[in-house]
Every structure is written in C-alpha cells, then in structure tokens.
DRENLUMDO-554140 format. One line per 3 residues: number of its first residue (from 1); for each residue x, y, z of C-alpha. Coordinates in nm, 4 decimals. Last residue first. Example, Ala and Ser with C-alpha at 12.3 -4.5 7.8 and 13.67 -1.06 7.14 Angstrom:
residues 2
2 = 1.3670,-0.1060,0.7140 ~ 1.2300,-0.4500,0.7800
//
This chain:
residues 489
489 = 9.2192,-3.6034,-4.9505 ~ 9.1773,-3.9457,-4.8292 ~ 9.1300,-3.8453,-4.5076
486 = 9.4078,-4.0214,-4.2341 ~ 9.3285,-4.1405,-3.8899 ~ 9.6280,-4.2901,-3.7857
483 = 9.7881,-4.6292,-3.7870 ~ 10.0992,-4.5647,-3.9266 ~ 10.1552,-4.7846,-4.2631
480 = 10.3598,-5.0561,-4.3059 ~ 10.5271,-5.1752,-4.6682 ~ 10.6215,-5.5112,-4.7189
477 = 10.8745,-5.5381,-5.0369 ~ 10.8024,-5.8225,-5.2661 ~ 10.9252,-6.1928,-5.2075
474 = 10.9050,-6.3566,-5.5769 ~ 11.0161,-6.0252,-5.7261 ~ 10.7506,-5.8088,-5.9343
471 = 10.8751,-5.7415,-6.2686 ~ 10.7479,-6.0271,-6.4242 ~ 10.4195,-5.8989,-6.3731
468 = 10.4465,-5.6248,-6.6022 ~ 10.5707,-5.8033,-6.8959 ~ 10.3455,-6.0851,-6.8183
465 = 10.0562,-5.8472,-6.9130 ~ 9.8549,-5.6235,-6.6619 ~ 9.5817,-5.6499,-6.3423
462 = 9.7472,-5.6794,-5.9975 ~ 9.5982,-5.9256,-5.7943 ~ 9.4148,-5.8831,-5.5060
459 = 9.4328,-5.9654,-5.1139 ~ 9.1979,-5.8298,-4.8524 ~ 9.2158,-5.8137,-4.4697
456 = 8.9809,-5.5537,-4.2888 ~ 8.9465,-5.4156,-3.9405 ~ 8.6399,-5.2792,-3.9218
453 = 8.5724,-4.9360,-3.6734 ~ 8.3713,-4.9762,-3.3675 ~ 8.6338,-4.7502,-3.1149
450 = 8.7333,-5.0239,-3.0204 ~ 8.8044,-5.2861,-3.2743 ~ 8.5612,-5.4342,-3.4858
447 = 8.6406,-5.7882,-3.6978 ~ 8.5813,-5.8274,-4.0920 ~ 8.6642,-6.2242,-4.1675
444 = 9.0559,-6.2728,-4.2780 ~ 9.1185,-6.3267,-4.6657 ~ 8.8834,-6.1482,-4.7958
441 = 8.8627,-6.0937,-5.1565 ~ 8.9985,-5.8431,-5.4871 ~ 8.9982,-6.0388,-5.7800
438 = 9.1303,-5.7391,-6.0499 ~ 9.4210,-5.4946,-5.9356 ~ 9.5343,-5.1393,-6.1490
435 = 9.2577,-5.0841,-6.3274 ~ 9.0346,-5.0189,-6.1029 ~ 8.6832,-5.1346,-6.0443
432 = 8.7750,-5.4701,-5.9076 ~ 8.9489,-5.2131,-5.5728 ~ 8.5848,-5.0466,-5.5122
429 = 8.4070,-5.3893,-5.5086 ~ 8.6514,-5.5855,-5.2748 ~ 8.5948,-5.2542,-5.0179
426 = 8.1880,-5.2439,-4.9881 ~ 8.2649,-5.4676,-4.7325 ~ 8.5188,-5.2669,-4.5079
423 = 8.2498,-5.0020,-4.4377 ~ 8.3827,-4.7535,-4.1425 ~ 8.7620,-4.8838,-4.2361
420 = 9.0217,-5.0410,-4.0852 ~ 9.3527,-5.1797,-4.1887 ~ 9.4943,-5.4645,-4.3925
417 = 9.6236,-5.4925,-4.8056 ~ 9.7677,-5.8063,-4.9723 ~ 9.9170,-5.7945,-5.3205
414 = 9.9197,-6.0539,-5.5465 ~ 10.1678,-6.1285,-5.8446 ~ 10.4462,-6.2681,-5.6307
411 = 10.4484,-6.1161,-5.2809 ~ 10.3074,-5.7119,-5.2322 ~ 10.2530,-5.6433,-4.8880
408 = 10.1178,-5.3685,-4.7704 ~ 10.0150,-5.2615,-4.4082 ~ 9.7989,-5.0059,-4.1695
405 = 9.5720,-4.8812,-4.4414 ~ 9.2792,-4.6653,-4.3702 ~ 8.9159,-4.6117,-4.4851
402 = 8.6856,-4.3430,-4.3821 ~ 8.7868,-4.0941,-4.6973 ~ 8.7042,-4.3924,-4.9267
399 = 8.9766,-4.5719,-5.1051 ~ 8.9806,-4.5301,-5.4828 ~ 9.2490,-4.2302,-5.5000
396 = 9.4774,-4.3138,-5.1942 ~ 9.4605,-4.7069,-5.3687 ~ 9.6553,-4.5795,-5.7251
393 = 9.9511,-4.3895,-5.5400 ~ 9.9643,-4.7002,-5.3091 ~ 10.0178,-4.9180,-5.6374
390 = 10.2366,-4.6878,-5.8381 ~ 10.4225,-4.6785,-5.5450 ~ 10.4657,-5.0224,-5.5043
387 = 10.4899,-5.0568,-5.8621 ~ 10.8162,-4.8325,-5.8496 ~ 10.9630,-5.0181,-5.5119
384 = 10.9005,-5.3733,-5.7826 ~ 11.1347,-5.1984,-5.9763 ~ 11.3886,-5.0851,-5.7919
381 = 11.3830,-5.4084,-5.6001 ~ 11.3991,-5.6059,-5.9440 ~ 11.7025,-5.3871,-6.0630
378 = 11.9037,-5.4639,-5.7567 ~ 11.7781,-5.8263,-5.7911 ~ 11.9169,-5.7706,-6.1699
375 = 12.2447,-5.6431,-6.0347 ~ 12.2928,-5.9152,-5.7796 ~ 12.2221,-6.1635,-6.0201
372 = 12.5224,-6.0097,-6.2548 ~ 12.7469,-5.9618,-6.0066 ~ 12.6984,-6.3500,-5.9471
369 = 12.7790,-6.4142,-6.2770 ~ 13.0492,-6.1432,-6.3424 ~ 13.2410,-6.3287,-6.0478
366 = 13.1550,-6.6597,-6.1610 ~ 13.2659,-6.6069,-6.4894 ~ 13.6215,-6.4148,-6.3227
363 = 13.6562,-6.7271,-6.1213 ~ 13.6324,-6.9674,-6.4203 ~ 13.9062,-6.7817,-6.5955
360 = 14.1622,-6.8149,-6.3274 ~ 14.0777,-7.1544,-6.3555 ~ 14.1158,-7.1523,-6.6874
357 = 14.4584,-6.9832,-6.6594 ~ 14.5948,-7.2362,-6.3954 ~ 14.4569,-7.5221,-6.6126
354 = 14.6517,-7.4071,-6.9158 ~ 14.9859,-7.5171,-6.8660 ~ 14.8255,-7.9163,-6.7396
351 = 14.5457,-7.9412,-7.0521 ~ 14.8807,-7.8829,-7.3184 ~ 15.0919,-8.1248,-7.0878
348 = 14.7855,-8.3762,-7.1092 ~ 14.7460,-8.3037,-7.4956 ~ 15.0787,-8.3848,-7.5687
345 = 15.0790,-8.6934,-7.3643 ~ 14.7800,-8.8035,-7.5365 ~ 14.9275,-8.6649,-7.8778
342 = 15.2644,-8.9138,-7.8118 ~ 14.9976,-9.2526,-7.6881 ~ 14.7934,-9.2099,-7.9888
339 = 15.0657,-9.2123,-8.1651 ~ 15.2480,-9.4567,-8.0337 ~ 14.9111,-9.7099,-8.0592
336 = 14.8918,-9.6038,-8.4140 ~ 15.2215,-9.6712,-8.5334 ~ 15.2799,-10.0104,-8.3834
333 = 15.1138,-10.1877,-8.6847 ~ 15.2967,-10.0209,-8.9059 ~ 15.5917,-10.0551,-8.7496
330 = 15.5769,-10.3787,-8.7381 ~ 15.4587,-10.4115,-9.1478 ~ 15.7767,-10.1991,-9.2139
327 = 16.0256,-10.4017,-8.9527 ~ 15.8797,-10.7014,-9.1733 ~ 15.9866,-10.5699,-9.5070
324 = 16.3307,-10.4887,-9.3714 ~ 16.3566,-10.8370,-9.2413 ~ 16.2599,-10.9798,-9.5883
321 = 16.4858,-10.7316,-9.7520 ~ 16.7771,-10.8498,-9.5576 ~ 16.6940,-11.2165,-9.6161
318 = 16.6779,-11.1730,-9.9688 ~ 17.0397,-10.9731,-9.9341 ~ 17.1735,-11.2752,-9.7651
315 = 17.0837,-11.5142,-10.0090 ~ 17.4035,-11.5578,-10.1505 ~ 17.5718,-11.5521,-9.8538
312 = 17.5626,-11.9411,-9.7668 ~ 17.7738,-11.9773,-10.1342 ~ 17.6156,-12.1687,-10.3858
309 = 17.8889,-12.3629,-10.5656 ~ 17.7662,-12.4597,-10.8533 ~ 17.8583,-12.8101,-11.0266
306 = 18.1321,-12.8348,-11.2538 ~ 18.3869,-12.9213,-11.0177 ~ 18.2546,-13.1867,-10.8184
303 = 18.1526,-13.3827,-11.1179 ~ 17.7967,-13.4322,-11.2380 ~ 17.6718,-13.7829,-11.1447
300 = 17.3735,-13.6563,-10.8869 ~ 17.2219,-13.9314,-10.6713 ~ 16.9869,-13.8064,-10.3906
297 = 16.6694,-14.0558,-10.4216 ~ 16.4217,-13.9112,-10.2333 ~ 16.4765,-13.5942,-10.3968
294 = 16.5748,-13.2564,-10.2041 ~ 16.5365,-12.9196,-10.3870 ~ 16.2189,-13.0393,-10.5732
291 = 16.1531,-12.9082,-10.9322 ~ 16.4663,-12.9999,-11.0828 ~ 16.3202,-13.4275,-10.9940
288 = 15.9673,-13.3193,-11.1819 ~ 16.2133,-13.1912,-11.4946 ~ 16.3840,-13.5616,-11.4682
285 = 16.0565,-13.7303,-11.4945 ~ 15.9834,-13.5199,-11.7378 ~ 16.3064,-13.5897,-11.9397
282 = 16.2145,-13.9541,-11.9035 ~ 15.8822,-14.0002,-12.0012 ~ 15.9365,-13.7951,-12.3143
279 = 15.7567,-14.0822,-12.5362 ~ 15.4905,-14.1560,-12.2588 ~ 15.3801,-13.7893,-12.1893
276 = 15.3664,-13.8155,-12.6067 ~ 15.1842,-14.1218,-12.6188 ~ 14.9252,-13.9412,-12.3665
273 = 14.8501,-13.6567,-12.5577 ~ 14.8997,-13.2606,-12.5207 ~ 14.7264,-13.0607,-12.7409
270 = 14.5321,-12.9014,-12.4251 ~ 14.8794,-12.7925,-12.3475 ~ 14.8987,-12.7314,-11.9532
267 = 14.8956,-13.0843,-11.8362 ~ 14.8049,-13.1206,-11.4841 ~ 15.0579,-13.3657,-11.2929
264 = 14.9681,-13.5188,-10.9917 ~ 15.0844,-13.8798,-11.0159 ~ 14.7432,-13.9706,-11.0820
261 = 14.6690,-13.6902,-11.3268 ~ 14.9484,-13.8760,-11.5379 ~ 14.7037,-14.1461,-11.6296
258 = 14.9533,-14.2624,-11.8990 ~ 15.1507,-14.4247,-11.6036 ~ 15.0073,-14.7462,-11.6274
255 = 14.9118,-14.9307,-11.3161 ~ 14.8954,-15.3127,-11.3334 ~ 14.8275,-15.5698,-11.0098
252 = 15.0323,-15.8083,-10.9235 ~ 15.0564,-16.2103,-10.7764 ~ 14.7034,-16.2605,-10.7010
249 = 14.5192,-16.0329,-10.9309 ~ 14.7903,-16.1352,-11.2286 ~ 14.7060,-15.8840,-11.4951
246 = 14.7624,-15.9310,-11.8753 ~ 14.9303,-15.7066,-12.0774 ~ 14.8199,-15.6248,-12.3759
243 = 15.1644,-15.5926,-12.6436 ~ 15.2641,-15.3099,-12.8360 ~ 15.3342,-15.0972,-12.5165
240 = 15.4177,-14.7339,-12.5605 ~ 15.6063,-14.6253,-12.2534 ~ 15.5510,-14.6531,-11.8854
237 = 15.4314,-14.9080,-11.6420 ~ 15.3444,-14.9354,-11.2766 ~ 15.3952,-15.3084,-11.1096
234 = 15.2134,-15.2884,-10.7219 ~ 15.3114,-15.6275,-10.6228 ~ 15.0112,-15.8418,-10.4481
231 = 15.0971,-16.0151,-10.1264 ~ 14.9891,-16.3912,-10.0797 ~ 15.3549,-16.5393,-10.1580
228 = 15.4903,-16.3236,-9.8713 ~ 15.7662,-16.0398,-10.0757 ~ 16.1216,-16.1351,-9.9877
225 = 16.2834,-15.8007,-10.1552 ~ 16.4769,-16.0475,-10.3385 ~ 16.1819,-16.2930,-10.4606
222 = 15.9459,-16.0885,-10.5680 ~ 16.1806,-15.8546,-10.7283 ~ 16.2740,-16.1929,-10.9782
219 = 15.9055,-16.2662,-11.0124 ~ 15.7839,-15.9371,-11.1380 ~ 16.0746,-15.9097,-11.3808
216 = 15.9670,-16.2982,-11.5160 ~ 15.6202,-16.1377,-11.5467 ~ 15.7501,-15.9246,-11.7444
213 = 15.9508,-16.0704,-11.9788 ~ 15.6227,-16.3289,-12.0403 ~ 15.4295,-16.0203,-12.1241
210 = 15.6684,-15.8622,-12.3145 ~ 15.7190,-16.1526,-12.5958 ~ 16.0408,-16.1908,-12.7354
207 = 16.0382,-16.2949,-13.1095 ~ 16.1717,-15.9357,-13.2175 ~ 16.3663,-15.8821,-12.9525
204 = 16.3635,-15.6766,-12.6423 ~ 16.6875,-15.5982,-12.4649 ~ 16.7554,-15.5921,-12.1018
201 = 16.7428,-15.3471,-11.8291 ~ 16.7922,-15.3945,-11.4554 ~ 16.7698,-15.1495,-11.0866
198 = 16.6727,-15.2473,-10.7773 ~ 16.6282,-15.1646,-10.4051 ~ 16.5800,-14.7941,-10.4191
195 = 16.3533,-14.6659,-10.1129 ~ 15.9763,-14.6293,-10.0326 ~ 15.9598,-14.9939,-9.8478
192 = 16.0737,-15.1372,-10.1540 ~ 16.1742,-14.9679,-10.4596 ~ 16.2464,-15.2154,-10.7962
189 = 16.3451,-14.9917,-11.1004 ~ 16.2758,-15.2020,-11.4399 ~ 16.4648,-15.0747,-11.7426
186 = 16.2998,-15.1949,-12.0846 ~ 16.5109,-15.1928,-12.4087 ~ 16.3746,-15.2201,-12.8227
183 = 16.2062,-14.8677,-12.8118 ~ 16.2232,-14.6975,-12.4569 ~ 15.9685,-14.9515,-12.2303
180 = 16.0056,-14.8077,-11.8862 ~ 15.8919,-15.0410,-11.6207 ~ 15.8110,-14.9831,-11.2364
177 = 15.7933,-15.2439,-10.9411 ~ 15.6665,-15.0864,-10.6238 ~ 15.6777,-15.1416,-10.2211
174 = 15.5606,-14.8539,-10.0374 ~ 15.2182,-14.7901,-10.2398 ~ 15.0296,-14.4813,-10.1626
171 = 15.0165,-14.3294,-10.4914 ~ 14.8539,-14.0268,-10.5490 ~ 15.0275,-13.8419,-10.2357
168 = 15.3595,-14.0043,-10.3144 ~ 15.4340,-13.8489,-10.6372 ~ 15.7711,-13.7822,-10.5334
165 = 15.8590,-14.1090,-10.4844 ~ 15.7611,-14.2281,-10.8463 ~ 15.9290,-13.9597,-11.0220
162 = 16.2318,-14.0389,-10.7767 ~ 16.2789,-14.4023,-10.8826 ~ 16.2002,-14.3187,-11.2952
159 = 16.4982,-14.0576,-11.2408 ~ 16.7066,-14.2820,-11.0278 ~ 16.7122,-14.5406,-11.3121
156 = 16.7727,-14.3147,-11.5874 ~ 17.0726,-14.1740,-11.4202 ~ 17.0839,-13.8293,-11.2967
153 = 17.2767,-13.5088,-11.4132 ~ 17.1773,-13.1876,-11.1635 ~ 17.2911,-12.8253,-11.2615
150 = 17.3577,-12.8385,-11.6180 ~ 17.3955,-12.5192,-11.8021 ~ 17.1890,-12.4986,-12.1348
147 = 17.3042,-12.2973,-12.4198 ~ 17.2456,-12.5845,-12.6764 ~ 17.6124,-12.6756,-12.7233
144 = 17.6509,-12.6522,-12.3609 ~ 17.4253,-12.9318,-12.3687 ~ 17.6169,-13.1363,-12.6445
141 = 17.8994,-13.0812,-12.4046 ~ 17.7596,-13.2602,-12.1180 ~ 17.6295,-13.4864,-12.3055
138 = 18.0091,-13.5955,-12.4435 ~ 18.1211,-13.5082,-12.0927 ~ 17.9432,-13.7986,-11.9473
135 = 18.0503,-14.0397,-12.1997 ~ 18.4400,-13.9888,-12.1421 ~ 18.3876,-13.9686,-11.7596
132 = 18.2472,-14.3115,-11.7558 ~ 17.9443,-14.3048,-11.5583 ~ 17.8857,-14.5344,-11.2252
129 = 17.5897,-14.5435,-10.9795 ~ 17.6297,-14.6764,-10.6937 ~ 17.3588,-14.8715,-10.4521
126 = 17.4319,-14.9197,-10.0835 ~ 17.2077,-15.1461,-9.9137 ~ 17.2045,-15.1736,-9.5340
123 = 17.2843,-15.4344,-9.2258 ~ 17.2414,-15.5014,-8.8515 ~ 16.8710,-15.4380,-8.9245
120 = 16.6729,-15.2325,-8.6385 ~ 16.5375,-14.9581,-8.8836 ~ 16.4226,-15.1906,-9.1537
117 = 16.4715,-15.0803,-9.5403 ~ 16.7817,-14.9306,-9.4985 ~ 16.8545,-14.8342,-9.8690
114 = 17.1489,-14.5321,-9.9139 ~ 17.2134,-14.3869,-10.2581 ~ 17.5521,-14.3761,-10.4329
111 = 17.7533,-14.1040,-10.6803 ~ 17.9790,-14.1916,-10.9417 ~ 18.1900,-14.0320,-11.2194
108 = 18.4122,-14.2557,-11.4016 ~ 18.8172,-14.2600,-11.5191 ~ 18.8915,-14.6049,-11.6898
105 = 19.2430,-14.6979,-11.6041 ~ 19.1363,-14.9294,-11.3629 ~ 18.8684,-15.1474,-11.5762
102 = 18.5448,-15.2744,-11.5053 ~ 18.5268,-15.0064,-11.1778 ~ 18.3543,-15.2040,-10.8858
99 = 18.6652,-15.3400,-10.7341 ~ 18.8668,-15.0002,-10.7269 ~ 18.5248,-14.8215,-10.6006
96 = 18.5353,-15.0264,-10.2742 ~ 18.7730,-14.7991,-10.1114 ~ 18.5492,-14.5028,-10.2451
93 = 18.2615,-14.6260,-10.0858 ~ 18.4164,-14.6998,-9.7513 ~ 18.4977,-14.3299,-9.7153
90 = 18.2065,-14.2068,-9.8328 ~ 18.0282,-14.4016,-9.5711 ~ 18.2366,-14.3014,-9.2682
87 = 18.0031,-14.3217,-9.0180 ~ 17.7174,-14.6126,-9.1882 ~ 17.9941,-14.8557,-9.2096
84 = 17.9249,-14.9755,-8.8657 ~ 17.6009,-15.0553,-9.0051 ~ 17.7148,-15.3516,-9.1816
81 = 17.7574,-15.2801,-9.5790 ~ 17.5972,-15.4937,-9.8129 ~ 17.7046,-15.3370,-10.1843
78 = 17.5017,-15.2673,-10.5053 ~ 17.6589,-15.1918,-10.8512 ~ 17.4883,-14.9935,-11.1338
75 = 17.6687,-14.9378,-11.3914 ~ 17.5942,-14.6262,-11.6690 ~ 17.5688,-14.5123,-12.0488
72 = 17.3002,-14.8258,-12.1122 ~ 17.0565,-14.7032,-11.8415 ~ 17.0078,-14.3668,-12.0365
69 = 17.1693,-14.0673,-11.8612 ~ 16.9394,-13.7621,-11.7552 ~ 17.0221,-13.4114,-11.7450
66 = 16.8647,-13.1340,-11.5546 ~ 16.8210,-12.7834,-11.5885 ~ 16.6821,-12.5905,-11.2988
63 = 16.5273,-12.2486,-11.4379 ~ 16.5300,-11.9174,-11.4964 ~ 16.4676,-11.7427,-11.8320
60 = 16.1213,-12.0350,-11.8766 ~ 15.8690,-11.8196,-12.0159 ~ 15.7092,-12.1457,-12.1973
57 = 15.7333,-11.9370,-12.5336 ~ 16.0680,-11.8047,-12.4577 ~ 16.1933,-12.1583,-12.3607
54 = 16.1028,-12.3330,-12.6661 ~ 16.2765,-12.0033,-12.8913 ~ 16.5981,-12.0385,-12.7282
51 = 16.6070,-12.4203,-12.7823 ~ 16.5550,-12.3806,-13.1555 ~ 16.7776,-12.0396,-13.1729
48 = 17.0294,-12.2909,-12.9854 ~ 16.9822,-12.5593,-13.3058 ~ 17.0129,-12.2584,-13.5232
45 = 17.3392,-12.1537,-13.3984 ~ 17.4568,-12.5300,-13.3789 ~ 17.4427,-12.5576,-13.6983
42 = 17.2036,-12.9069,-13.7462 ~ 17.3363,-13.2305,-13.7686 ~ 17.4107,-13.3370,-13.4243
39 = 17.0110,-13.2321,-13.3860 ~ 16.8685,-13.5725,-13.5940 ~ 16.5301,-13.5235,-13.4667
36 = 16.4258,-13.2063,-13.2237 ~ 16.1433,-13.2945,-12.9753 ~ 15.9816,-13.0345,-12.7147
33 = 15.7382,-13.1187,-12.4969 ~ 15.5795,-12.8382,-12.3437 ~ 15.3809,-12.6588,-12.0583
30 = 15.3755,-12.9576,-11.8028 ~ 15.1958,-12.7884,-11.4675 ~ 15.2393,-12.8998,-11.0664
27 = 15.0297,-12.7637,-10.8661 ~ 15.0390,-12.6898,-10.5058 ~ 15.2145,-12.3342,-10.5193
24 = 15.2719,-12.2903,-10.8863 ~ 15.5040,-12.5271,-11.0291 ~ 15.6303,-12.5009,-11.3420
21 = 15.7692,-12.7986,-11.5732 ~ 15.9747,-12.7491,-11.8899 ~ 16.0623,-13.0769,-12.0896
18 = 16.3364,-13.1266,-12.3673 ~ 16.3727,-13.3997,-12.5835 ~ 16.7152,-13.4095,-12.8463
15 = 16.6959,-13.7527,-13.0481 ~ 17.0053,-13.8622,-13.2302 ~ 17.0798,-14.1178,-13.0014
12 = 16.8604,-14.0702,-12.7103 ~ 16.9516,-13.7626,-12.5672 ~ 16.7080,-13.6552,-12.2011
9 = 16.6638,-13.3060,-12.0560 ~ 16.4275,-13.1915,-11.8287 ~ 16.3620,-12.8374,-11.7840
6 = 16.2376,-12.6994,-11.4356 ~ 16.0494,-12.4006,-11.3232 ~ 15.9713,-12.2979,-10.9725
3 = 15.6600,-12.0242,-10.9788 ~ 15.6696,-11.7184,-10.6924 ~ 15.3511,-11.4812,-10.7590
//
C-alpha cells in the first residue's frame, strides 16, 4: 500500500507546531498535532528526541517537510505586467526586484506567482513574495536544529491560498475571501477566479472590534477584484474568534473552517478538537501543500542552493523494475498459448514418425482379422459337414426300407429333405420320433411319379441346445443323393 506523508511546520515566537498528514489513495488523514512551548530553551538533544519520538509514533521516516513563514517575516509586492512580459518573466521580475527591495544592501529570497484572471486581457498580475535572507536562515537553522530537512518554505499567505485551492472538490467557490486570526494579527488572502489576487494583515487591538475589521476587509476585495454590487462574497474564516460574527446575506456569506470535513480532511485522532485544527491552522495547511507535488499557488522561498536537486535518473531503477514486473505478468499471460502451441507441434511430429508404423500395424490387424474369419468359416464347414453326417447317419436308421432321398439341405437351424417313398405321409411322424429333428412338415404337397411312387418334400428342425445349433452356418452344405432304389439295410 503506497501512503504520501507530509509534516507541516510553522514557529511562532517561541512556539514549535508540527503537523504530519498521510494520504492514502483518496483520503486525506491528520494523525497529530504536535506543540512544544518555549523550544529555544530546551537542549537541543532532547528537543530532537521530542521531534524524533512525534514522528515514530505517526510512522512518518519519509516524508515532505515544509516550512511556513508568518506574514510579518515577508513583503508582498504586486506588479501589472502587459502580456508581452509573459516570455521572459523571470527576467522582468528580477529587473524590477531593485525597486521592490526596501533597502539595496538587504539580501532577500523571493519567488512570484502568476494571476491572469481573464484569458483575453492585454494585462496580468504578478505577485512576489520577499524574505530577508537573514530571517529565513534563522528558521531554517532552528529546523536543522530539530533534524528536519526542508524541502518546500512557503509564506503564510500562499499557504492559507493553496489550502483553499486544493480543497476544491468541497468548495466550489472561484472567487473567495479567507481570514486567519493568529493571536492579536489577522492575514486576509483574497483569490479571485481560483487564483491569488490579494494578500494583507494588520494588528488587532484591544478596543478594535473584529466584526467591523472585517467587514471593512470584505469591502476593500470587493472593490478591487470589481465584484457586481448584487454578488455575494464567499468570506471563509480560521482561528479562534472571540467575537460573533455577523453575516451580511447580501453582501457575504460566512464559512468557518472548523468544519474541516468540508475541505476533505478526516481526522485520525479521535482526541482531536476543533480549536486545536484552528490553533495549528497553518502548519496543516502547509503539510496539505507537501502532500501535492504541484500547488496551485507555486511559490517556494528556499534558496536555489539548498533545495534538492532530483536528478531525471533517480527513478530509473523504479522504472526498470516496473518494466521487469510487466514483462513477468506478459509472459505469463503468453505462456499458455506457447505452450500449447510447442506440445501441439510436438505431438504432430510425434503422430507424423509413427503413422508409417501404425499403418503398417493396421494391415497386420486386418490381416490376422480376416485370417481369422476365414479360419472359423473353415471351422464352421467342418463342422456343420460333421452334423451333416451325423444327420444322414441318423435318417438311414428311421427311414423305411421303401423310402429314398434324392437331396439335403441343411440352411440355418432347419434341414430340408426330398425324394420318394411308397408312404411319404407316415414320414413327418417317423422323423418327430427321433432325437435328432423335432417339427417335421410338408413343405411341397405329395405328387406320384411314374412308376406310382411319392415324391415327398419335408423340412425339420434339428432338436439340441444353442451350443449345437450355433454350429450350423447360415448357408449349410446341400447334399444330393443318386436317385436309385436303395434298402435301408
């Protein structure tokens, strides 16, 4: 499971706050708040054992750390450029730096942001942001007192900007005024048509009233971002307030950012409470900005130098892996079809060496088969020749003296006699009485012949078992006799 994680930094005075975020797929998770009073006091080994031990328990070893200035520690300046500007930007930027600077000895770190409200205007916005060096590297090296590296350091104002632009999907508004109330100081960050337009703080007295400052805020971004008079001004608020403010439903309307589930945050901690979202605003607006590789508002105020250098190799070897791992899953999928495809042509060369054998094979089996038939006809004929002789053997006892037999034919389990005889009808009865043939008849009516003699035509079945039946062949032997006058004896 890939999470992002993110800590937010933010020093206010003597006030250390620290923020880890994780995001897991979709969501979007606060584990901590972390709070350390009075820290430039403490050893520095046990203010890093302090630090070490909030990140162990939020399991945050690798992470985007990011740093964010308070509005006091930095300038904000704002420049009309013409769009032929828009080329060599940087360029132009640093030309005007020299007249933006309050003093030209003072070494600063800046970085700018680009507002082009309207696509066709002859005209953009350029905001800069300006740190003195000095102040920058004192947080700087308070961090690197704590063990943390820096990768991204963004002012206050571009923090609060980009925690409202990233949470775009809760709130649909493209033209926004949002407050941060830190103690006695408010910062108000104007963003029109989804991109930085303003960016003020003032103090708070005692005898000030925050309603009235306010609504004097509201008015002022009213008027330069040219808002119609019957448009209401989406105004989203942050920090403890000690005063109730009162909604305008024709000139504003009130959001406070205590409902963080809004802005699509899920809190973690169940101990978690909305002052404290409110008091470490900042850092977790900054730790939401570490979580994104590209913010809305791209400002970063950490020198050239000290930021790292990812080379365009460095994820060369994830790249390799990931093509490795999807040559595996290819093959994978390929594997069966080639191997199907390799024992297929293995089995057709196999089936093409041995056809000339098996056919060689088949003709022997046909060979044997039909020497085999031939044999048992052989053996049939042999046998059916031994009934045949059983059966004349068994007919020159039980035929009369004055009876002869011209032909024999024996076909399936009948046999069928002919000749002559002096009393052809007593015949039937004298062949039922043996026990050699059973349902002796006539098949042919008794006729006389010359010399007054019957001729006689009479078919019976042999009497025995299957056994002995099944020996006779479907077309039996025919056997003639001479006919001559033959005695029985």
């Amino acid at each position: 499971m890939i999470l992002s994680k993110s800590l937010g930094v933010f020093i206010r005075g003597e006030t250390l706050q620290l923020t880890a975020l994780s995001r897991q797929f979709r969501n979007t998770k606060a584990p901590d708040f972390l709070t350390i009073q009075d820290f430039r006091q403490m050893p520095p080994s046990e203010l890093r054992k302090e630090v070490a031990r909030f990140l162990t328990k939020n399991k945050t070893s690798n992470f985007r750390c990011v740093l964010v200035i308070p509005r006091h520690e930095f300038i904000v300046r704002q420049m009309e450029l013409p769009s032929e500007a828009e080329a060599n930007l940087a360029k132009v930027v640093e030309y005007q730096l020299a007249s933006l600077v309050p003093s030209e000895e003072a070494a600063v770190c800046y970085d700018f942001c680009v507002s082009k409200p309207v696509a066709e205007s002859k005209t953009f916005l350029v905001t800069v942001f300006l740190c003195l060096r000095s102040v920058l590297e004192s947080s700087l090296q308070e961090c690197q007192r704590l063990g943390l590296r820096i990768d991204l350091v963004l002012p206050s104002s571009a923090a609060i900007g980009n925690y409202f632009l990233l949470s775009g999907q809760q709130s649909k508004a493209e033209t926004a005024l949002i407050a941060n109330w830190d103690s006695r100081r408010c910062e108000t960050v104007g963003i029109l048509k989804r991109t930085f337009h303003l960016s003020r703080e003032f103090p708070i007295g005692d005898d000030q009233n925050l309603s009235e400052i306010l609504k004097k805020e509201i008015e002022l971004f009213r008027s330069q971002s040219r808002l119609p008079d019957e448009a209401v001004l989406d105004v989203f608020v942050a920090g403890n307030l000690e005063d109730e403010l009162e909604p305008d439903e024709k000139r504003y309307k009130l959001h406070r950012l205590s409902l963080l589930p809004r802005f699509g945050l899920e809190i973690a901690k169940t101990n978690v409470n909305a002052p404290e979202t409110q008091d470490h605003f900042l850092s977790l607006a900054a730790s939401m900005a570490g979580l994104k590789r590209k913010i809305p508002i791209a400002v970063n105020l950490l020198p050239a130098e000290r930021r790292i250098q990812k080379s365009k190799w460095m994820l060369a070897p994830t790249y390799a892996l990931l093509g490795i791992n999807l040559l595996l899953v290819l093959s994978l999928l390929v594997r069966r079809p080639i191997q199907q495809h390799a024992y297929s042509s293995q089995l057709s060369q196999e089936i093409a060496r041995l056809e000339p054998e098996v056919r060689k094979i088949n003709a022997v089996e046909r060979e044997i088969t039909d020497l085999q038939r031939r044999s048992e006809l052989l053996m049939n004929f042999k046998k059916s020749n031994s009934l045949a002789l059983e059966a004349l053997n068994e007919l020159s006892k039980i035929l009369p003296g004055n009876t002869w037999v011209f032909d024999l034919n024996m076909r399936n389990q009948a046999i069928e006699i002919s000749g002559a005889s002096e009393s052809a009808a007593a015949l039937p009865q004298i062949l039922d009485n043996s026990p050699y043939f059973k349902e002796a008849e006539f098949v042919a009516p008794i006729l006389k012949d010359a010399s007054g003699k019957e001729i006689y035509r009479i078919r019976m079945k042999l009497e025995g078992g299957s056994g002995f039946l099944a020996l006779l062949p479907s077309e039996g032997p025919r056997h003639e006799i001479a006919p001559q006058k033959k005695n029985r004896e």
